[in-house]
Backbone as CSV, one residue per row, in Angstrom:
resi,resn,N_x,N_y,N_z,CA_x,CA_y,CA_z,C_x,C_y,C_z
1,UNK,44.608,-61.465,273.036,43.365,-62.165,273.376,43.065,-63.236,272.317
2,UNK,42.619,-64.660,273.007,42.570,-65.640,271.713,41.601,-65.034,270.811
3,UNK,40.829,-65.531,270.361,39.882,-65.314,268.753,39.477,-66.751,268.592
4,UNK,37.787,-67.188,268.820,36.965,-67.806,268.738,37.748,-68.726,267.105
5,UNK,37.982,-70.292,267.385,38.021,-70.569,265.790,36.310,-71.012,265.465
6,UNK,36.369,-71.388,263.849,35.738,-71.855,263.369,34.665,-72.964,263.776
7,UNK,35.287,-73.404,264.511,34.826,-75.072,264.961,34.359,-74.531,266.332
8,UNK,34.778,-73.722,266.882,34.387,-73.238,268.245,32.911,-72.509,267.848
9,UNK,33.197,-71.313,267.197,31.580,-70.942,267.125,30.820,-71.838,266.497
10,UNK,30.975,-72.954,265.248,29.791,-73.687,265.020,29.305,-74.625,266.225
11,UNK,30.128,-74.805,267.335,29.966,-75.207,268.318,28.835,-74.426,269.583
12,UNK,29.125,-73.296,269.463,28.600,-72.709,269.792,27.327,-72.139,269.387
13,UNK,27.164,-72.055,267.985,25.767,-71.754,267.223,25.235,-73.530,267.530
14,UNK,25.641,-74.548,267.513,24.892,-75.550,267.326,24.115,-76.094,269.078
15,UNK,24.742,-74.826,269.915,24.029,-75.409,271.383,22.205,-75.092,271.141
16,UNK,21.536,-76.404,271.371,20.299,-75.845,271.510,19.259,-75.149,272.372
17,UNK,19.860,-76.022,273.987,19.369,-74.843,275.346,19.717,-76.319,276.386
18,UNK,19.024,-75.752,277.269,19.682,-77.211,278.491,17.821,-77.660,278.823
19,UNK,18.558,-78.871,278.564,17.527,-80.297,278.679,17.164,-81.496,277.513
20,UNK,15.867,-81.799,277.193,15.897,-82.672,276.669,15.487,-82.346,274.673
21,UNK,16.183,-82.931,273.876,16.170,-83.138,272.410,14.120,-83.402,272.243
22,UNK,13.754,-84.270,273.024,12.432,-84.924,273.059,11.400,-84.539,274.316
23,UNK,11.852,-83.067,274.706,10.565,-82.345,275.775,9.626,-82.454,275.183
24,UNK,8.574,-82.811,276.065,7.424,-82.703,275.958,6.527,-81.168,275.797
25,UNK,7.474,-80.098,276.787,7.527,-78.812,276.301,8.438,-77.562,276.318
26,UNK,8.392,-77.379,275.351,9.643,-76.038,275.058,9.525,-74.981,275.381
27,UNK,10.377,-73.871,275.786,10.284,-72.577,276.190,10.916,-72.193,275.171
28,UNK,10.322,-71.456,274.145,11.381,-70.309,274.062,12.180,-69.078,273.721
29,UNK,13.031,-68.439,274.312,13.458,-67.184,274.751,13.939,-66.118,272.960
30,UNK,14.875,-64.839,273.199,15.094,-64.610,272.229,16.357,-65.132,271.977
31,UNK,17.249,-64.822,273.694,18.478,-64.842,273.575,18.718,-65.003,274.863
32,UNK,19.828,-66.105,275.376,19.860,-65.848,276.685,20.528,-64.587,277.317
33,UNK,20.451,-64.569,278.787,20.775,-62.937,278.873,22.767,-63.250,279.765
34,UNK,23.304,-62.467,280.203,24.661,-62.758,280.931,25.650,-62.418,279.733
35,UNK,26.141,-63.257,279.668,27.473,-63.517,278.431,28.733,-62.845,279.047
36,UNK,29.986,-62.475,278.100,30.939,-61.941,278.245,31.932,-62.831,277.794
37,UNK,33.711,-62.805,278.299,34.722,-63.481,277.504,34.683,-64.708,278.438
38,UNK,34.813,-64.197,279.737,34.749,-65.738,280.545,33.083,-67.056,280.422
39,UNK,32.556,-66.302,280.196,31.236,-67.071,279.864,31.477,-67.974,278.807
40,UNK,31.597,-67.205,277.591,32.115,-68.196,276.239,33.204,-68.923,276.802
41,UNK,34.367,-68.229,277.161,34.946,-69.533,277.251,34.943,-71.184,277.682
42,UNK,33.879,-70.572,278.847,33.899,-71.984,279.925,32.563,-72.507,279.246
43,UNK,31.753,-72.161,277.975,30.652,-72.643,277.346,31.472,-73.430,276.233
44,UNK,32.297,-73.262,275.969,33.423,-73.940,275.075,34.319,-75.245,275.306
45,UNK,34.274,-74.831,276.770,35.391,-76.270,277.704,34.337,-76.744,278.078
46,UNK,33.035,-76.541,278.556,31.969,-77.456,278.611,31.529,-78.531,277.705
47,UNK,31.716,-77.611,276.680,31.256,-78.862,275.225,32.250,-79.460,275.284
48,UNK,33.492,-79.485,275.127,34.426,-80.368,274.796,34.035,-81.414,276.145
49,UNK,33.576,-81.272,277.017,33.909,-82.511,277.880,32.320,-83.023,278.233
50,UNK,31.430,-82.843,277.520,30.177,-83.545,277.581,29.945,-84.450,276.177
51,UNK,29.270,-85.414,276.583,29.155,-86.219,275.745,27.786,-85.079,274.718
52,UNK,28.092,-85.286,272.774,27.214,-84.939,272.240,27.193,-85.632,271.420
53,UNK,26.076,-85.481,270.374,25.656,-85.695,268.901,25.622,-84.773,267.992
54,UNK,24.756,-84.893,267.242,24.142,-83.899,266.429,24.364,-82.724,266.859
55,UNK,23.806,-82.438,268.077,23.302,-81.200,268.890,23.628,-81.330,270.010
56,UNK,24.146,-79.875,270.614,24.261,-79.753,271.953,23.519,-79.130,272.902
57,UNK,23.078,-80.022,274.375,22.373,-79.959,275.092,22.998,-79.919,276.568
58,UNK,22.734,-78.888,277.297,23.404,-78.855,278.690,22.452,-79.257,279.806
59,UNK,22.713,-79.722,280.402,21.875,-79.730,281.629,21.773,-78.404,282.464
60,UNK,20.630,-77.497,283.152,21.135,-76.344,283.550,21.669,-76.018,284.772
61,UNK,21.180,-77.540,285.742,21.501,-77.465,286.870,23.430,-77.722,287.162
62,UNK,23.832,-78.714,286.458,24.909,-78.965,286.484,25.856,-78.265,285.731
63,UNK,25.531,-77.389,284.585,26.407,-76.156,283.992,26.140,-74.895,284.944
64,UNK,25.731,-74.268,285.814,24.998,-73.446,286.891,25.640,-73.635,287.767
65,UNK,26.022,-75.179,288.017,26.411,-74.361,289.251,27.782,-74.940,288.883
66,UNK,28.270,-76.146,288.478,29.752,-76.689,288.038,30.218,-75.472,286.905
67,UNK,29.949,-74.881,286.205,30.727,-74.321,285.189,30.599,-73.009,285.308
68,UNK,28.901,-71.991,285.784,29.315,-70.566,285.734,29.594,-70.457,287.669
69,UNK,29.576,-71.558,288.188,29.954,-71.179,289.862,29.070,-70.167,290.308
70,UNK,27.508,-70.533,289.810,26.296,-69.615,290.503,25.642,-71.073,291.349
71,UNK,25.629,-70.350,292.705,25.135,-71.659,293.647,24.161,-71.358,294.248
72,UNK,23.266,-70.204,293.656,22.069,-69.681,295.154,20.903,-70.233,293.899
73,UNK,20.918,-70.729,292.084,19.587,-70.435,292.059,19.618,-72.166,292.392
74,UNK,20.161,-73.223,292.848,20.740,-74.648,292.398,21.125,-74.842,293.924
75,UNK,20.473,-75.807,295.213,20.602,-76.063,295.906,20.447,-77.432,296.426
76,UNK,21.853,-77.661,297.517,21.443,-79.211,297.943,19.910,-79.348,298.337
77,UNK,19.778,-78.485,298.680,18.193,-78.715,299.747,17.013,-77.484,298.971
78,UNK,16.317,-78.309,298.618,15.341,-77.267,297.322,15.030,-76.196,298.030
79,UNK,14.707,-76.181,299.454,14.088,-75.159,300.395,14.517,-73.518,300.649
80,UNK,16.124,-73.737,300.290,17.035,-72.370,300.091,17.432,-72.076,298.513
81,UNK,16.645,-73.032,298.002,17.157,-72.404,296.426,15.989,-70.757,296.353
82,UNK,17.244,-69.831,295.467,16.898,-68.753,295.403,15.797,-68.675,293.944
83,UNK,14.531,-67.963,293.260,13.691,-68.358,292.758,14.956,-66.992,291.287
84,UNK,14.411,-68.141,290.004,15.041,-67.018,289.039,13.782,-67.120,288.102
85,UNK,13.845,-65.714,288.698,11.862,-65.282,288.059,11.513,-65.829,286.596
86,UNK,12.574,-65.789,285.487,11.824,-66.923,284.141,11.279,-68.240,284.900
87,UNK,12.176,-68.665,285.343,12.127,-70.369,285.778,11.264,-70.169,286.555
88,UNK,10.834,-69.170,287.758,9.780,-69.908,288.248,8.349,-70.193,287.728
89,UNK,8.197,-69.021,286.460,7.009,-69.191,285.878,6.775,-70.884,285.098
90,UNK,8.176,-71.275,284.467,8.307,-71.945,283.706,7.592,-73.374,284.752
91,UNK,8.515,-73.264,285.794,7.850,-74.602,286.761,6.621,-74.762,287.198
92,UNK,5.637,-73.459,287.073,4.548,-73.176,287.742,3.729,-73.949,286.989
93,UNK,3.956,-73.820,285.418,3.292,-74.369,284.490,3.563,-75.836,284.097
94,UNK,4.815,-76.145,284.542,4.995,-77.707,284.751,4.652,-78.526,285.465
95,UNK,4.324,-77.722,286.680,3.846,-78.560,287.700,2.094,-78.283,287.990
96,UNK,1.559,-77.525,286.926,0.260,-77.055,286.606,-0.218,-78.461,285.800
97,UNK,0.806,-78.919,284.632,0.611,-79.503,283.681,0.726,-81.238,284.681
98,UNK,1.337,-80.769,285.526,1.370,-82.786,286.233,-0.115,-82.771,286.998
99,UNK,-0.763,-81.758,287.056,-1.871,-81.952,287.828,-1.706,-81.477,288.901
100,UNK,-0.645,-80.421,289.445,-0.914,-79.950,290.569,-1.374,-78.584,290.800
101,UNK,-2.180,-78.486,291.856,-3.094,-76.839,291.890,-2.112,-76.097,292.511
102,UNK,-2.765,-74.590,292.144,-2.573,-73.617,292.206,-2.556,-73.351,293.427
103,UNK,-2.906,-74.011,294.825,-2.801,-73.765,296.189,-1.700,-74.590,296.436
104,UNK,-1.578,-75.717,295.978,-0.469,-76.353,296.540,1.084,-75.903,296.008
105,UNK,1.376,-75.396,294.925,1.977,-74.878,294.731,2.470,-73.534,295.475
106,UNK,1.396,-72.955,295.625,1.845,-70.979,296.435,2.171,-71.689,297.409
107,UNK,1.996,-73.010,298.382,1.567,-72.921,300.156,3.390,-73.585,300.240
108,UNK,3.453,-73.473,301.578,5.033,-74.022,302.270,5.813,-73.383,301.583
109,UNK,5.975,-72.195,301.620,6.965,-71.543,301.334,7.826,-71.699,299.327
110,UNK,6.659,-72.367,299.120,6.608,-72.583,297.200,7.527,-73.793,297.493
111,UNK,7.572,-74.715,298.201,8.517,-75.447,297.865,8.689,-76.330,296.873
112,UNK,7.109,-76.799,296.136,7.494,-77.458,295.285,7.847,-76.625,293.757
113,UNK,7.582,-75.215,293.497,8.560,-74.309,292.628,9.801,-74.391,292.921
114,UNK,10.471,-74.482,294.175,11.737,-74.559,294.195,12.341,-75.500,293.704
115,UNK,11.455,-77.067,294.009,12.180,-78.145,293.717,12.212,-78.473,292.516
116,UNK,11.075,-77.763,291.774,11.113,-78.156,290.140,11.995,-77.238,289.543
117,UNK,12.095,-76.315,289.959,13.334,-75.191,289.160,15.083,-76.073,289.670
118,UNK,15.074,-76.069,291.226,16.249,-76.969,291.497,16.788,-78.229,291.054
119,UNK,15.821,-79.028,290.864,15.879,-80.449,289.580,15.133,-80.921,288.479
120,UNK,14.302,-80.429,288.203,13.815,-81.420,286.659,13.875,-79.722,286.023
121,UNK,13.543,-78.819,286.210,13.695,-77.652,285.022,15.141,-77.579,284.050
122,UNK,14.867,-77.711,283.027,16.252,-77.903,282.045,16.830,-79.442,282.364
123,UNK,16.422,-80.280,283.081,17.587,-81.256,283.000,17.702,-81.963,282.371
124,UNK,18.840,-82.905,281.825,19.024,-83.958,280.759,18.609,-85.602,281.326
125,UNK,18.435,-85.412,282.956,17.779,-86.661,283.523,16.768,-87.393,283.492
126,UNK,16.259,-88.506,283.898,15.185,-89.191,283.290,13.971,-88.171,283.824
127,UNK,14.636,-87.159,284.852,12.768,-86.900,285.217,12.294,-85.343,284.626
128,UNK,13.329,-85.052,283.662,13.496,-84.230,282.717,11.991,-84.334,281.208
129,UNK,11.043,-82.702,281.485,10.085,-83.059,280.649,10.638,-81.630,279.915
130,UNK,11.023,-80.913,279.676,11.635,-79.691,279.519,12.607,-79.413,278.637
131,UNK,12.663,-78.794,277.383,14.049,-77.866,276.874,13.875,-76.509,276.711
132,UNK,14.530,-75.381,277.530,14.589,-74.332,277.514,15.919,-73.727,276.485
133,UNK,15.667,-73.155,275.220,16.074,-72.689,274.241,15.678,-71.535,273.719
134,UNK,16.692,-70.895,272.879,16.536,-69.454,272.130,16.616,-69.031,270.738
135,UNK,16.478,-68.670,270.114,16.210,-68.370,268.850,18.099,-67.721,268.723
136,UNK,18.932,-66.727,269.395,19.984,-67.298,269.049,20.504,-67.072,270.350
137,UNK,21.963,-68.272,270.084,22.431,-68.922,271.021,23.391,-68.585,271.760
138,UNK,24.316,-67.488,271.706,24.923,-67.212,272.344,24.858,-65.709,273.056
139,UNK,24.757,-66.098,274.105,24.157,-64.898,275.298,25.052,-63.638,275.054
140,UNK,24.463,-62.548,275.939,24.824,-61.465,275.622,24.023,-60.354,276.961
141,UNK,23.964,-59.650,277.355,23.908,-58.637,278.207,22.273,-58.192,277.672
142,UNK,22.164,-57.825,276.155,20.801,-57.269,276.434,20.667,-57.805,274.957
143,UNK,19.603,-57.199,274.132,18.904,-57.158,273.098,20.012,-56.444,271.887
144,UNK,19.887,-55.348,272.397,21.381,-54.227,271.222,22.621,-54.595,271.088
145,UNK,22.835,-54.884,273.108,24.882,-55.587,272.620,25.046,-56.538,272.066
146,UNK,26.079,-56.478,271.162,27.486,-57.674,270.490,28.129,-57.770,272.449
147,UNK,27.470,-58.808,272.608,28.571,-58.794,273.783,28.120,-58.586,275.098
148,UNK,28.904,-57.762,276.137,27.969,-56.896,277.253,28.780,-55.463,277.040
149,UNK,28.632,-54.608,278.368,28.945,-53.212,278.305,30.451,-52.798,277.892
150,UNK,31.123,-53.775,278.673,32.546,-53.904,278.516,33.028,-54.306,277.509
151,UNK,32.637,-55.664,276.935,33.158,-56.521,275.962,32.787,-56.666,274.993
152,UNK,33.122,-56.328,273.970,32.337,-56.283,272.450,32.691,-57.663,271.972
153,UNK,32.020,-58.222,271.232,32.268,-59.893,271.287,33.152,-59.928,269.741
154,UNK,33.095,-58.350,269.100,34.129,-58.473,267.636,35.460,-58.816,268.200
155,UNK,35.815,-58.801,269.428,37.571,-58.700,269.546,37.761,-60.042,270.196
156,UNK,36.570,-61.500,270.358,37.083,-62.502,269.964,36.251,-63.876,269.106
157,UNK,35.247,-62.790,268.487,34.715,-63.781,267.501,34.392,-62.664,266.192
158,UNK,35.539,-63.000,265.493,35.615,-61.987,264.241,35.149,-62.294,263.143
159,UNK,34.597,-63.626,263.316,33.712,-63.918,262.266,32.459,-62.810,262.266
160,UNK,31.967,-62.327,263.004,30.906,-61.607,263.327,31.449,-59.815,263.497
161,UNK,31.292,-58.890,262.446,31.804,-57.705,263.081,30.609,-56.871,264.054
162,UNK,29.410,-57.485,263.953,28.028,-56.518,264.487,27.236,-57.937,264.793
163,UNK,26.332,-57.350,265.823,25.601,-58.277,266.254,24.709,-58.084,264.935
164,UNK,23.985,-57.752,264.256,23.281,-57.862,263.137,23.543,-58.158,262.415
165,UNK,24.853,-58.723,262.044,25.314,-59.474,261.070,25.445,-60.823,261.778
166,UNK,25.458,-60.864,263.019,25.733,-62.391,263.355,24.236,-62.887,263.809
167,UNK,23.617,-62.594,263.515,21.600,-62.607,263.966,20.907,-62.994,262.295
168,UNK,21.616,-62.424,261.584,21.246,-62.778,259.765,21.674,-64.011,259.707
169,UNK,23.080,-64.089,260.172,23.124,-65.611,259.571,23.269,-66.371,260.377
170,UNK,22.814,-66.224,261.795,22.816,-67.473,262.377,20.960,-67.870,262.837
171,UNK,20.333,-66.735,262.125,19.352,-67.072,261.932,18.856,-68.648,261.195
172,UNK,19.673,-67.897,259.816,19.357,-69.008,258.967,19.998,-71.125,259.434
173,UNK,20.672,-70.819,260.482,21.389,-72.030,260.540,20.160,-72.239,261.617
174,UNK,19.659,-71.543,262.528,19.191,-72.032,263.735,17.467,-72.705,263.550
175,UNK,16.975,-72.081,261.947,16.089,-72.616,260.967,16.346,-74.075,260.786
176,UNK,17.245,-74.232,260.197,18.064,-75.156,259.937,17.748,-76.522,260.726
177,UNK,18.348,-76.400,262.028,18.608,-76.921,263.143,17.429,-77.417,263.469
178,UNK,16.380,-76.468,264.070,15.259,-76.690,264.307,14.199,-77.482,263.471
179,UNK,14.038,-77.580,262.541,13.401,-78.370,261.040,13.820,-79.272,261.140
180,UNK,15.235,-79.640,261.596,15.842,-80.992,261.632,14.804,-81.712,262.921
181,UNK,15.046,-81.064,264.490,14.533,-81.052,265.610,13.046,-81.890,265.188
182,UNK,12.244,-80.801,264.708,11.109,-81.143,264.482,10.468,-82.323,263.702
183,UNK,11.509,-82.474,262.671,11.060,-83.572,261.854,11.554,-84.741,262.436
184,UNK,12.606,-85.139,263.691,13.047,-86.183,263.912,11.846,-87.515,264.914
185,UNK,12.627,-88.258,264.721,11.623,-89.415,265.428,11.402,-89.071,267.229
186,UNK,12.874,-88.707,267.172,12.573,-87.875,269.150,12.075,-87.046,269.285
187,UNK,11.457,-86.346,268.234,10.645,-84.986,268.810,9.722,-85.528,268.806
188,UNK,8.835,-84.926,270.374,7.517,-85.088,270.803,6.755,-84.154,271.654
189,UNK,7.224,-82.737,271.557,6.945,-81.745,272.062,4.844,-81.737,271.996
190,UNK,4.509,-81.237,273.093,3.036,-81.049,273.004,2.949,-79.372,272.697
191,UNK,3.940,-78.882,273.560,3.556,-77.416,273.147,5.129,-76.392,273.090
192,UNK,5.473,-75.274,272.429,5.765,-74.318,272.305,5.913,-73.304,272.686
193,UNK,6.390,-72.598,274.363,5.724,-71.535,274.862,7.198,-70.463,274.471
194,UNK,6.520,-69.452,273.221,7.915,-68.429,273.525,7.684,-67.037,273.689
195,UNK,7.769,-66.470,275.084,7.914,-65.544,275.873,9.044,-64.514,275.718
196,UNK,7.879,-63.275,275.538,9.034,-61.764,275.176,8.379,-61.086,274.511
197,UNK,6.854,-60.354,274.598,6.074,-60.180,273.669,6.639,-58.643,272.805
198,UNK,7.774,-58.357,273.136,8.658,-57.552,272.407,9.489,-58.054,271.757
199,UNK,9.944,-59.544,271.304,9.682,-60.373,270.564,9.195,-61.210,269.956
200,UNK,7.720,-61.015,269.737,6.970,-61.738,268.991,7.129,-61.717,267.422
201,UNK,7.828,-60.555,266.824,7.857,-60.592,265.234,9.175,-61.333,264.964
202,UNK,9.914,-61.244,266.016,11.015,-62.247,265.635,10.468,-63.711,265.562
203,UNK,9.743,-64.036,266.863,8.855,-65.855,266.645,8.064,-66.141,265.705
204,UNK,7.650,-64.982,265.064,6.311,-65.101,264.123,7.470,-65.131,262.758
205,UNK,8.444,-64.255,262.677,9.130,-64.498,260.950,9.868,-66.018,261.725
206,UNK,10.328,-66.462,262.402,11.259,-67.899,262.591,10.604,-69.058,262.133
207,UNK,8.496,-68.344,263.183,7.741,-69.871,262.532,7.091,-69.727,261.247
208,UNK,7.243,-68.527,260.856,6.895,-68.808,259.241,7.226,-69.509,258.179
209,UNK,8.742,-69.844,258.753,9.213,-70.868,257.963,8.593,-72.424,258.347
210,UNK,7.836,-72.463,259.156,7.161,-73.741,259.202,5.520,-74.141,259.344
211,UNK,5.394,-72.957,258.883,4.000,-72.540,258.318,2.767,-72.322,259.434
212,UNK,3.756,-71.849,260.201,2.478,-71.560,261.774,2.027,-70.153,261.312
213,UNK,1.070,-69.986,261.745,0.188,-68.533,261.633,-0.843,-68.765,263.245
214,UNK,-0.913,-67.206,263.242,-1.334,-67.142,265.132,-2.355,-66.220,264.953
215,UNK,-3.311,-66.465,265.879,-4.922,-65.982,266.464,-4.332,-65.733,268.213
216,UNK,-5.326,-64.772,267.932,-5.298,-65.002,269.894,-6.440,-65.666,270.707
217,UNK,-5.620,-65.836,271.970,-5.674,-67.013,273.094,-7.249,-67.003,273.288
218,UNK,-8.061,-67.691,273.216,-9.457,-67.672,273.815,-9.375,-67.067,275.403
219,UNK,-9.894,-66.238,275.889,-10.147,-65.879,277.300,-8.653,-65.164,277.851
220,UNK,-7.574,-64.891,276.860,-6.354,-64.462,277.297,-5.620,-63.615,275.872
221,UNK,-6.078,-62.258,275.853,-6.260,-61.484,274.691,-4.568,-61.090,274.709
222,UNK,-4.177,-60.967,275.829,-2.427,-60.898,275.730,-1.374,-61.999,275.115
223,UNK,-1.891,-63.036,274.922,-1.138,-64.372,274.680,-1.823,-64.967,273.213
224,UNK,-1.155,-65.301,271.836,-1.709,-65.828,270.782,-1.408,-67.130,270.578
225,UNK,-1.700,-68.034,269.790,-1.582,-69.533,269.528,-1.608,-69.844,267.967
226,UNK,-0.932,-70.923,267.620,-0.603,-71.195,266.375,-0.410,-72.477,266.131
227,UNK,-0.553,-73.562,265.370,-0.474,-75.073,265.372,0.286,-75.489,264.428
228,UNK,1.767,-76.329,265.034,2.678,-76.669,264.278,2.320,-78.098,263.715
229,UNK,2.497,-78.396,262.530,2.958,-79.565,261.807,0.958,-80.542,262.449
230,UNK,-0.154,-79.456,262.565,-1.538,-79.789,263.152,-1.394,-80.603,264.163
231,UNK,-0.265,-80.730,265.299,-0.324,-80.788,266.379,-0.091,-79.940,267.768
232,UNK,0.987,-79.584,267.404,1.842,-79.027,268.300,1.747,-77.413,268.388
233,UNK,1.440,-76.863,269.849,0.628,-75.545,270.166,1.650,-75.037,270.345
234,UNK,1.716,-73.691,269.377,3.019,-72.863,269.795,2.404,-71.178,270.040
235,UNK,2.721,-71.088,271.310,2.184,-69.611,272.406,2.965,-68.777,271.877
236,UNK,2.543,-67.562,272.066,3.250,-66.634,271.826,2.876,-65.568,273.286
237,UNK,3.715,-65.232,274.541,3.352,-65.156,275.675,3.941,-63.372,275.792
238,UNK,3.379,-62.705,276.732,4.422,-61.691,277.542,5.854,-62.502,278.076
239,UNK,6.374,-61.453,278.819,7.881,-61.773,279.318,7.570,-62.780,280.351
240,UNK,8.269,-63.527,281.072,8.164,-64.558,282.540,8.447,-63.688,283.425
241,UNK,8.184,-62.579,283.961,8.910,-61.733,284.693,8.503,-60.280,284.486
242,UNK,9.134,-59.641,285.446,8.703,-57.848,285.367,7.296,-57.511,285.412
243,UNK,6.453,-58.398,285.935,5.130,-58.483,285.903,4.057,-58.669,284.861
244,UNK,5.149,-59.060,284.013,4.076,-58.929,282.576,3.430,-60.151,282.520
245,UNK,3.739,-61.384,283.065,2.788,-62.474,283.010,2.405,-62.915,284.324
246,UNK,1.631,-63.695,284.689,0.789,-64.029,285.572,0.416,-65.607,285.670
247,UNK,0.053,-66.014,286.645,-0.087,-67.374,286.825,-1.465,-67.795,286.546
248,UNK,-2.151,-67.313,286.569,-3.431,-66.576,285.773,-3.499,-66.999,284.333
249,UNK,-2.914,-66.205,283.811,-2.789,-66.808,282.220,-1.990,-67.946,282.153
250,UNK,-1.413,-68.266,283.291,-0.218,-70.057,282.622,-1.625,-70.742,282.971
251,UNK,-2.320,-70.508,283.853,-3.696,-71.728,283.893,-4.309,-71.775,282.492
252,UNK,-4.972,-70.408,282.250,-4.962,-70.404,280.710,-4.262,-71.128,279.657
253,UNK,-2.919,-70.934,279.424,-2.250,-71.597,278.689,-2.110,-72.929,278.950
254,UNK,-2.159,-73.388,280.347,-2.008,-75.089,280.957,-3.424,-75.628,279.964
255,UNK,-4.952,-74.692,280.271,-6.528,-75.568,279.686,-5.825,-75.821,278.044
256,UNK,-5.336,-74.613,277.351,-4.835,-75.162,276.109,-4.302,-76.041,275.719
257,UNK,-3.318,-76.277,276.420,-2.449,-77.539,276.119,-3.446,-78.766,276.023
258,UNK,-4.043,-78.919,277.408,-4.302,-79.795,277.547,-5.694,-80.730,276.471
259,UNK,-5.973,-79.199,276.476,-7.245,-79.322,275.605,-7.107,-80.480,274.226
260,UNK,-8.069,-80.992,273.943,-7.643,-82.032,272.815,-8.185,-81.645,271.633
């Protein structure tokens, strides 16, 4: 079995999530979820054939369905795209944030959730307001595995013998990364939303290094808030999913944002 080189995993630690360097707003996660040997690999032949910089950025619609060959959540016709419960919260609140209500959204069969999860959620295109990213970067099955059930990820990235050893120090690079992010002239993020409230001490030690400290949400005692660099609102939410959040509180979180 090959063995991840050097240049491959910094490649891989340096992906930041799919969409834009300069969203207006960020999601984000602990870790994405899936992974395995065929995953990395084809996350590997992806980079090599997209144009990058600094940092790497995927589009999610076009790695989704061109690279992992998943075609139900990514449709020609927004109307049969299948809903993938993070994303739909994520669009609810995007399309909360363009000014559209909460009726027009639920009515016709959600179509305009479909169409924002089917094209502008994650994309690198002009109508792209979005980067969905994780604290670390290479997916994995759950929270505990190196890997998924089958595949322990030591037998082809041996730089790493335990996932807790590869979470220490790719912590510190993904610090790193982000500080860069933040301080650059393209960042223009308004807000911060990162969801997993069984990871919140992980978001709270990441933004300590940039001196956020969090209160909770006025009128939304489940959700806290914190102000980066005295602009920029960074949430600290329940999960997008399993019922733990509500569209309810994204209105909540939408008056925040908007709030001046």
């Amino acid at each position: 079995m090959r063995k991840i080189t050097d240049k491959e995993l910094d490649q891989l630690e340096s992906f930041i999530g799919y969409g834009k360097k300069n969203a207006k707003i960020i999601f984000m996660g602990l870790e994405e979820g899936g992974g395995g040997f065929e995953n990395i690999k084809k996350r590997i032949k992806y980079i090599e054939s997209i144009e990058k910089n600094e940092y790497i950025l995927f589009d999610c619609r076009d790695f989704h369905i061109n690279v992992l060959k998943i075609h139900d959540l990514h449709k020609e016709y927004s109307k049969n795209v299948k809903f993938q419960p993070v994303w739909r919260f994520m669009s609810y609140l995007m399309l909360r944030l363009e000014g559209r209500t909460a009726t027009e959204i639920k009515k016709k069969n959600k179509i305009l959730l479909r169409d924002y999860q089917n094209n502008k959620l994650g994309t690198v295109s002009d109508c792209g307001k979005t980067l969905l990213t994780e604290i670390y970067p290479i997916p994995c099955k759950n929270y505990k595995t190196w890997g998924t059930a089958k595949e322990c990820y030591k037998n082809i990235i041996p730089q790493y013998e335990s996932k807790s050893i590869y979470r220490k120090k790719v912590l510190e690079k993904r610090i790193k990364i982000f500080n860069s992010i933040i301080n650059s002239n393209e960042f223009g993020a308004r807000a911060i939303i990162c969801y997993g409230k069984s990871s919140w001490n992980v978001f709270k030690k990441f933004f300590q290094h940039f001196n956020v400290h969090f209160s909770t949400v006025k009128n939304c005692p489940s959700c806290e808030i914190g102000i980066l660099n005295k602009k920029v609102k960074i949430f600290l939410t329940p999960f997008f999913g399993n019922g733990q959040m509500s569209y309810k509180k994204l209105d909540i979180i939408k008056d925040e944002i908007l709030l001046t």
